[in-house]
C-alpha positions as CSV (number, residue, x, y, z in Angstrom):
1,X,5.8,5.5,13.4
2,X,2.6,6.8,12.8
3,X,-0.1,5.3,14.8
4,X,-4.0,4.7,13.3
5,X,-6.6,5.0,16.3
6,X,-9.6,3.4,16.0
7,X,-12.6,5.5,17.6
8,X,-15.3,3.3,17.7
9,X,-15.5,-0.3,16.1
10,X,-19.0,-0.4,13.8
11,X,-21.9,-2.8,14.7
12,X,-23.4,-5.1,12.5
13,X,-27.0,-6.4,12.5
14,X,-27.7,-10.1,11.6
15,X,-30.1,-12.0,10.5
16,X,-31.5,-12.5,14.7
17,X,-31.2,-9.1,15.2
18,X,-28.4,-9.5,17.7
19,X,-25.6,-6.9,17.3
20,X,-22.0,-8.1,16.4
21,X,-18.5,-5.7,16.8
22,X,-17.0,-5.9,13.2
23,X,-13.1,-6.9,14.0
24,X,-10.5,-5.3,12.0
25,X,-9.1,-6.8,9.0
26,X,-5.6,-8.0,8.8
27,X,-3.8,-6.9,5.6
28,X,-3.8,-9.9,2.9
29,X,-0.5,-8.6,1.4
30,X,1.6,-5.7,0.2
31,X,2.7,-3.4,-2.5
32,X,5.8,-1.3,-2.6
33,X,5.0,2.5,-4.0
34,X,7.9,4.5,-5.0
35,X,7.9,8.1,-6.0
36,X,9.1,9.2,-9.4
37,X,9.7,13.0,-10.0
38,X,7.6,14.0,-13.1
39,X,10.3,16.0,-15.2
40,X,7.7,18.3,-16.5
41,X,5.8,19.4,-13.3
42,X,7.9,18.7,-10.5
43,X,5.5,16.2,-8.9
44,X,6.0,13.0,-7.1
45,X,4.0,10.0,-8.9
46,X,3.5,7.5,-6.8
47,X,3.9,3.8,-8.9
48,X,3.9,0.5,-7.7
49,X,7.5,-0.8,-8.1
50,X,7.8,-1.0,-11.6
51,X,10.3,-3.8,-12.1
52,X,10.6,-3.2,-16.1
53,X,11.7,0.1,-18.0
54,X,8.5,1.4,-19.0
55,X,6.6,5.0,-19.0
56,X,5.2,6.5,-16.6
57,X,2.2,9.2,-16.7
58,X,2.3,12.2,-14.6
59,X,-1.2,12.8,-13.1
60,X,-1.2,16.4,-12.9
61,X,0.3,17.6,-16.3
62,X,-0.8,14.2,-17.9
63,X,2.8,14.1,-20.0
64,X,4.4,10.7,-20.2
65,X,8.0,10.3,-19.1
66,X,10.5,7.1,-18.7
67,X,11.2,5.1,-15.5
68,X,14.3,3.8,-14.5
69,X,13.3,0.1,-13.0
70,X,13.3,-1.2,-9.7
71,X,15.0,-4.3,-8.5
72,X,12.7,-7.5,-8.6
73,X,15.2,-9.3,-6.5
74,X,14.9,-5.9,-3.7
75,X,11.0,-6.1,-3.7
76,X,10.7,-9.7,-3.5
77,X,13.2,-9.5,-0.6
78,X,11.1,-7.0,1.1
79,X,8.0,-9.1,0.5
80,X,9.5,-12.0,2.0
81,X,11.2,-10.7,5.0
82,X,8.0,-9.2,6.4
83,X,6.0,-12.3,5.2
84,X,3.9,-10.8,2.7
85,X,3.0,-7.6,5.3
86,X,1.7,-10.0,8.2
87,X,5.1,-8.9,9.7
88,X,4.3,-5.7,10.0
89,X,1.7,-6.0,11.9
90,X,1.0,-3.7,15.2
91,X,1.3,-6.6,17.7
92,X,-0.7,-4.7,20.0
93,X,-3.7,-6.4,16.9
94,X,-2.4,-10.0,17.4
C-alpha cells in the first residue's frame, strides 16, 4: 500500500482576515484505468474501462489499435463494493 503524507495543510485567508487550515477532500467517486499494450510501440495506455469494443490511440506513436472490452457487470461490481471509492478510504481520514 502506498501511503500519501501530507507535509503541511495550506492556510486560507477570509474575508476577516482570520486564517482557516484547508481540510482534505474526500474523493467524490472512482474510475477504473486499465492498461492496454499498444501493438506498435510497446507501451502501456492507460483507458478508463472501456466497456464497448472500440479503438484505442497510442500516445506515444499516435497509431490507433482495437480494444478488447471490459466487463460492465466487473466494474459496476467494483464500484459498488467500495461504495463508489468512500470505501477506500484511509480510516486514519475518517
Amino acid at each position: 500500500m502506498i501511503r500519501f503524507e501530507i507535509p503541511y495543510l495550506p492556510l486560507i485567508k477570509e474575508k476577516n482576515m482570520q486564517r482557516k487550515f484547508l481540510t482534505p477532500v474526500k474523493p467524490a467517486g472512482f474510475e477504473i484505468i486499465f492498461l492496454y499494450p499498444c501493438p506498435f510501440c510497446g507501451r502501456n495506455v492507460p483507458l478508463l474501462a472501456p466497456t464497448e469494443p472500440s479503438m484505442g490511440q497510442c500516445d506515444v506513436c499516435q497509431k490507433q489499435f482495437p480494444l478488447v472490452p471490459v466487463d460492465e457487470k466487473t466494474i459496476m461490481f467494483m464500484k459498488t463494493i467500495l461504495d463508489n471509492g468512500r470505501a477506500a478510504i484511509d480510516p486514519d481520514y475518517l
